[in-house]
N, C-alpha and C positions, 0 to 999 in steps of 0.2 A: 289815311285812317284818322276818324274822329280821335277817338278815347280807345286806352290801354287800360282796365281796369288789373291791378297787380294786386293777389292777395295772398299773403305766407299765411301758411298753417301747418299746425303740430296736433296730431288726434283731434281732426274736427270732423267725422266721417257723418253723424246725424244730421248740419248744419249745411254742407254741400248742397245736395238737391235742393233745399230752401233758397241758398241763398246766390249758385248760376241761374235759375230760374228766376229769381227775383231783380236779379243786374239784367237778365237779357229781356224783358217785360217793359222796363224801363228806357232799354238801351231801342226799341222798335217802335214804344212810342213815342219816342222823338226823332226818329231816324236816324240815330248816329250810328256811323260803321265802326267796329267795334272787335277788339280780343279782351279776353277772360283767360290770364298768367296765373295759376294756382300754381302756386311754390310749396310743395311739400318736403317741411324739413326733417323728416327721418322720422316720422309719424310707424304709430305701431300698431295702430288699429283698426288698416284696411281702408284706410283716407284713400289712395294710391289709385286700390282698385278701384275704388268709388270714381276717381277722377274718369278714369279710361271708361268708363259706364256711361257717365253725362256727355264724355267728348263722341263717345259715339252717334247720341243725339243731338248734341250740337256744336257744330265743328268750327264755331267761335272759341268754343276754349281749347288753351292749349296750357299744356301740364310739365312743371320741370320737377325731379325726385330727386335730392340729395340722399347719399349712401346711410349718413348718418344725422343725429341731430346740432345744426351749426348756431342754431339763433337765429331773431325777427331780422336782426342789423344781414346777415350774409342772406337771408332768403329776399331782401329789399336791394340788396345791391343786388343778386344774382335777376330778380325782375327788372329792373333797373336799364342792364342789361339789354334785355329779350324783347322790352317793349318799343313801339312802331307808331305808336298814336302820337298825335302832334298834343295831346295833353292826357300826363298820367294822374289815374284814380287811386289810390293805395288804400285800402281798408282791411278790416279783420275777419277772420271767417267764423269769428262766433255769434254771428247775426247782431252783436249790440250798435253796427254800423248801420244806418239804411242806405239803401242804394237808390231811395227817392232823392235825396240830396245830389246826388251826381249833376243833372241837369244844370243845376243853380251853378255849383261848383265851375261847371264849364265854362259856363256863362260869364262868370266873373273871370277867370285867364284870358278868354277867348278877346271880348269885346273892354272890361275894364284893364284888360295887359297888364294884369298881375304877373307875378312870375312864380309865386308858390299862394296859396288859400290854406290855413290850416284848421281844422276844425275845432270845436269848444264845444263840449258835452258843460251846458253851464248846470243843469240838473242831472247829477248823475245817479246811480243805482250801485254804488260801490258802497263797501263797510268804511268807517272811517280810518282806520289801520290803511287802509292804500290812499283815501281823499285826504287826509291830513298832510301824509310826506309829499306824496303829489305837488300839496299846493306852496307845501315849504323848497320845493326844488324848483317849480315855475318861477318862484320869485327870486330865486338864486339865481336863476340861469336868463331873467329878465335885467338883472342888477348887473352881471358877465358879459352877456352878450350885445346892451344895448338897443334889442328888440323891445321896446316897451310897449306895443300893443297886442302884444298872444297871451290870452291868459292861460293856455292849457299847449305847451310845446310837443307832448307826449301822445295827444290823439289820433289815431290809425289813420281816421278818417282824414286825408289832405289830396288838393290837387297840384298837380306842378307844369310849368310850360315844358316841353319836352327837353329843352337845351336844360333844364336846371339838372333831370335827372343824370342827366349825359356828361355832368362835368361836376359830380359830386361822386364820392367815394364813401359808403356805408361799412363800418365795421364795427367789431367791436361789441358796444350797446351804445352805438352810435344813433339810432335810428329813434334814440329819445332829442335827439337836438338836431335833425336834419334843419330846421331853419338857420339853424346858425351856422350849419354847414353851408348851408345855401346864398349867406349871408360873405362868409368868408370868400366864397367863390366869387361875389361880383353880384349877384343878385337880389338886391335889396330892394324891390317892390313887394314887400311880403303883408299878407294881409288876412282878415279871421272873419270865421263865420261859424255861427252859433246852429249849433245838428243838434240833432237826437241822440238819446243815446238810452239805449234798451238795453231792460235786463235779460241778463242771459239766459236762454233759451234752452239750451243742451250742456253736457258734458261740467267742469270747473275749470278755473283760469288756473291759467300752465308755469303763474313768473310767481315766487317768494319775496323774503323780506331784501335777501344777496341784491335784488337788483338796485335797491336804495345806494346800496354801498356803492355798485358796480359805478351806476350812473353819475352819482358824485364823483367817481375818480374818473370817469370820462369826459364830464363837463370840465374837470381842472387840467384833463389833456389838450380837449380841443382849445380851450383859454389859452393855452400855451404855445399850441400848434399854431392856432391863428394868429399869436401876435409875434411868436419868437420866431414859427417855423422855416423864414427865410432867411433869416437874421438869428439866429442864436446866440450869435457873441455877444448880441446887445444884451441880452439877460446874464450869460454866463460871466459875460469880459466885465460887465457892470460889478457885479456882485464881488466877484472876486478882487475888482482892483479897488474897492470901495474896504472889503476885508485885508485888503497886504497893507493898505494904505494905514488903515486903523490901527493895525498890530505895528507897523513901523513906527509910527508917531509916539506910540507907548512906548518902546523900547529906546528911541531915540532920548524920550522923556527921564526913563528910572537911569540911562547911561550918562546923560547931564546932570541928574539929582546926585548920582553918585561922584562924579566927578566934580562937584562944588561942594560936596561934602569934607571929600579928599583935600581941597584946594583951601577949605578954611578950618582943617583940623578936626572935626568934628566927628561926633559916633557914627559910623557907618554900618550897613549890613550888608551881608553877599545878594549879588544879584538873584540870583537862584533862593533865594528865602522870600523875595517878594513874589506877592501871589500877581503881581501884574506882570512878570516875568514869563507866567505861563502862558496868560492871555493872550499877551501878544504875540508868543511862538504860532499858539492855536491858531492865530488870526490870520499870521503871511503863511503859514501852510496852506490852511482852508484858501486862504485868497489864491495861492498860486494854484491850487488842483483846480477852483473854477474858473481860472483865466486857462487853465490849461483841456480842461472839459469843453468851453467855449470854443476854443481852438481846434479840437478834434470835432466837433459837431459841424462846426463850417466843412468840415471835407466831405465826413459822413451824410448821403443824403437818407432823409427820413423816409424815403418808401421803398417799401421791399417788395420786391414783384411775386412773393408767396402771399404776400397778407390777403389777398380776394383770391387766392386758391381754391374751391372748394369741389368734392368729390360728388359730381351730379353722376347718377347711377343712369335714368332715363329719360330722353325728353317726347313727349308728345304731341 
């Protein structure tokens, strides 16, 4: 199979028939052999039915139903998953993707052996309330990850060679930094291409202001994940012996002040009235808990085989 086209949606029931009609249009006049993965994440407005309606008429698509609402990050791992194509298409189902872009997209895996394409809406149709933070987290996450040619990490629109999808793990609100997921796995041919990007057609967008937050504390997970997550003690044992070490030298310091004090007769104070006395306690504790945190982490492995659990109700 050509292309796996994968698309999570939440209440996009008006957008549906537009927009499998519009991937399989494209997908015939090039001849590529082809699935259409509609991930529906717990939608409540009869998306569902809508999907079993189209598959009826074209048995290119197939449809998976989560019980409840999980997020873009589990509907992309759980397609992820499901797909068969030797290169995936991932877009949005609120038509601001086009699915004329597909062809190009292939084009460049297929024959420039990229290994992910990410798209760049450089003109977009957003309020600035979303283009502003946007563009202050691209540059965060360009300055983190060492990716310095994507200007837009966060757009639906990407293609990826099939091993990429197959050896990355989506959670979270993960699915705003899959390149640097992609990146930490070994896959650094990654490369952009400037789409379209339409204003939306149907329905309003489903994410708030939470996700700004979310995503910031995700991009500072996977920073961590990727450089500590083999090696922990290098951050914990670091920290911690850099803090015993500090607080020791202090204490070592005000117990020689004092005892040349002592030795040439002179005014002395109690240990415990200097405020450097505290510091340094604070210092070899904290230092010992994160030699000791480091410690427990090396045992402790970081994946838990619930975290891509998720309760799919139907598949079609």
């Amino acid at each position: 199979m050509d292309i796996s086209v994968v698309v999570p949606l939440y209440d996009e029931i008006e957008s549906l028939p537009e927009l499998t009609s519009w991937i399989s249009r494209v997908m015939d006049e090039n001849r590529f052999t082809y699935e259409i993965i509609l991930i529906d994440d717990g939608s409540k407005d009869g998306s569902w039915e809508m999907i079993r309606k189209l598959q009826l008429n074209n048995p290119f698509i197939k449809g998976i139903k989560f019980r409840r609402n999980y997020g873009k990050s589990a509907a992309l791992n759980t397609g992820f998953e499901a797909a068969n194509g030797n290169v995936i298409i991932t877009m949005d189902a609120d038509l601001q993707d086009s699915p004329d872009e597909i062809p190009e997209l292939y084009r460049r895996i297929t024959e420039e052996n990229y290994d992910l394409i990410s798209g760049w809406k450089a003109k977009r149709y957003d309020p600035l309330s979303k283009t502003i933070p946007t563009k202050l987290f691209n540059a965060a996450t360009r300055k983190m990850s060492g990716i310095d040619n994507l200007h837009d990490f966060n757009c639906g629109l990407k293609a990826y060679r099939k091993a990429v999808v197959k050896n990355i793990e989506v959670y979270g609100e993960m699915h705003r930094y899959i390149p640097v997921l992609a990146k930490w796995a070994g896959f650094t041919k990654i490369g952009e291409q400037v789409v379209e990007h339409r204003a939306r057609k149907y329905g309003k967008t489903k994410f708030g202001m939470s996700r700004f937050v979310n995503g910031f504390l995700d991009l500072l997970s996977i920073f961590f994940v990727g450089k500590f997550g083999k090696r922990p003690m290098h951050f914990f044992g670091t920290m911690g012996t850099l803090s015993f070490f500090a607080g020791l030298i202090i204490a070592i310091w005000i117990i020689c002040e004092k005892l040349y004090l002592i030795a040439h007769n002179e005014k002395y104070r109690d240990i415990t009235a200097n405020p450097l006395f505290y510091i340094a306690l604070v210092a070899i504790i904290l230092g010992s808990q994160l030699f000791l945190t480091g410690f427990v982490a090396e045992l402790v492995s970081r994946n838990s085989s619930e975290r891509n659990n998720y309760q799919i109700e139907e598949i079609i």
